[in-house]
C-alpha positions as CSV (number, residue, x, y, z in Angstrom):
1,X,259.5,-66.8,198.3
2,X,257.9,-63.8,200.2
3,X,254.9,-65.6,201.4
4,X,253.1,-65.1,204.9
5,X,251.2,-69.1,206.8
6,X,247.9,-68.2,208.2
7,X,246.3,-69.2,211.0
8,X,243.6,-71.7,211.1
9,X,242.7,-74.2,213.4
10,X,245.5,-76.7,213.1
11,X,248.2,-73.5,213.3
12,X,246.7,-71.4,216.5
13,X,248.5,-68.2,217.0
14,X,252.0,-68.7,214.5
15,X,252.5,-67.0,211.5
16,X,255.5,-67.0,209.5
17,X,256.9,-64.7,207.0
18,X,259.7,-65.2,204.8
19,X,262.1,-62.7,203.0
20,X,265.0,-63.7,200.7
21,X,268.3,-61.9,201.6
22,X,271.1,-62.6,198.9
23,X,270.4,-66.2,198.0
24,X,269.4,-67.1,201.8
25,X,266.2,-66.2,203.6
26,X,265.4,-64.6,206.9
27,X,262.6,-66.5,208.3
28,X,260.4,-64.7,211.3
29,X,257.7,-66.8,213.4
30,X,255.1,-64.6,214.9
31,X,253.4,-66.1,218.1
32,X,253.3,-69.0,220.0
33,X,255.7,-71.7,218.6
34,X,254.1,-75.0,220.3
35,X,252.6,-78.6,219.1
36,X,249.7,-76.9,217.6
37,X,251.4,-74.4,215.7
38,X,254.7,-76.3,214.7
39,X,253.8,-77.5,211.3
40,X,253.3,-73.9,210.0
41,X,257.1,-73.6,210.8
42,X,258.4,-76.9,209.5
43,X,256.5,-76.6,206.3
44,X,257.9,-73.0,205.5
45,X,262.0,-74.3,206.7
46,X,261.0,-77.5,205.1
47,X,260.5,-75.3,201.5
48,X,263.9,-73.0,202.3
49,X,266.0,-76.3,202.5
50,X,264.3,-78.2,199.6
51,X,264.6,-75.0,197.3
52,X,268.8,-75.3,198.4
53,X,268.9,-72.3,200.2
54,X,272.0,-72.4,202.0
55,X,271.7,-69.8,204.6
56,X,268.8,-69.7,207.5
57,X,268.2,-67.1,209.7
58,X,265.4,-67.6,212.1
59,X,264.6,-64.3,214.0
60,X,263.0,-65.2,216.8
61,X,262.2,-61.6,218.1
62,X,258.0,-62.3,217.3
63,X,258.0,-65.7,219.4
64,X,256.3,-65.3,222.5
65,X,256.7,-69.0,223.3
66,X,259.1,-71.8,222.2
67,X,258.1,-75.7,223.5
68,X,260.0,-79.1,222.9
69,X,257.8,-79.1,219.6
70,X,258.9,-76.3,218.0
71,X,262.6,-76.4,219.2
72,X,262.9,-79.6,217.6
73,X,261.2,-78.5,214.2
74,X,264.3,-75.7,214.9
75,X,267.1,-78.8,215.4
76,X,265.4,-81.1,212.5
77,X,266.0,-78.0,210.0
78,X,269.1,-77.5,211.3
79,X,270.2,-81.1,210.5
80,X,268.5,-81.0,207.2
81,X,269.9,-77.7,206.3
82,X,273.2,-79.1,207.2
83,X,273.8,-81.8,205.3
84,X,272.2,-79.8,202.2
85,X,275.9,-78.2,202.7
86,X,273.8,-74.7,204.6
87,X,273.3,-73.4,208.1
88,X,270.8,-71.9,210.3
89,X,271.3,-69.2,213.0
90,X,268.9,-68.1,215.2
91,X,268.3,-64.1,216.3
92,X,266.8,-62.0,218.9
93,X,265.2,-64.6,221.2
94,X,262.8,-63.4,223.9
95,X,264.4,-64.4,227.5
96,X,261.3,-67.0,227.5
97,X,262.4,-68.4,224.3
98,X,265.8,-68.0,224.9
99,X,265.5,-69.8,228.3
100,X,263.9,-73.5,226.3
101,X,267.4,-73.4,224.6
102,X,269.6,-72.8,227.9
103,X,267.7,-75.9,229.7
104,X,268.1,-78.1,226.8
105,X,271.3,-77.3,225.8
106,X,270.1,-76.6,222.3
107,X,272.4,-73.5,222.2
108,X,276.1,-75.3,222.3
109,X,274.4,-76.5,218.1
110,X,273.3,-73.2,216.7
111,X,275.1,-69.6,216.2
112,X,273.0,-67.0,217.9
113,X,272.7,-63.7,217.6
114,X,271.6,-60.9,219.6
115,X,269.8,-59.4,216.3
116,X,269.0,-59.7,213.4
117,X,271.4,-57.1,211.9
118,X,274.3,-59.0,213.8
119,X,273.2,-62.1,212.4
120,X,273.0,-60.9,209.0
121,X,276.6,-59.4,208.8
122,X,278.1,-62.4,210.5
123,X,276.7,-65.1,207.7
124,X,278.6,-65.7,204.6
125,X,277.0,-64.1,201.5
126,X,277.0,-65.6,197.8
């Protein structure tokens, strides 16, 4: 599942790599995270939830920018992930990134953690 999304012209300035940890996956967008770039994202979660892998860990620390866009590709996953019978957390936001979820609230539905390490040994392994 180790697998890096390009850029092209319908994905400016994301990329998205993808390591397996146990039987979940740690998940890291690179870039701006934003209308343009959001399918890159939703298509990599999208393959994590549909391959049953029951624990997400998004680490935010290479997201320079987070917009409505992205942080609903974030909630839809989380949902989808959820009723799947898994979980996402989310890791080392940005104070930019971390600010989108403070004004909308978005961080009373996920765990967050300050990094990734912390985030790893507080989810449940196999």
């Amino acid at each position: 599942m180790d697998r890096a999304v390009p850029e092209d012209a319908n994905r400016r300035s994301l990329t998205v790599e993808v390591r397996r940890v146990g039987s979940g996956a740690v998940v890291a967008p690179v870039g701006e995270l934003d209308h343009h770039s959001a399918d890159a994202l939703r298509e990599v979660l999208g393959q994590c939830v549909a391959e049953g892998c029951p624990r997400i860990l998004i680490d935010c620390s290479g997201l320079a920018f987070c917009d409505s866009t992205g942080l609903n590709v974030l909630l839809a996953t989380r949902l989808d992930a959820e009723a799947a019978g898994g979980q996402v957390h989310l890791a080392a936001m940005s104070p930019i990134v971390a600010r989108i979820f403070e004004i909308t609230g978005a961080t009373a539905v996920f765990t967050v953690h300050r990094s990734v390490e912390e985030a790893l040994a507080a989810m449940p392994t196999d």
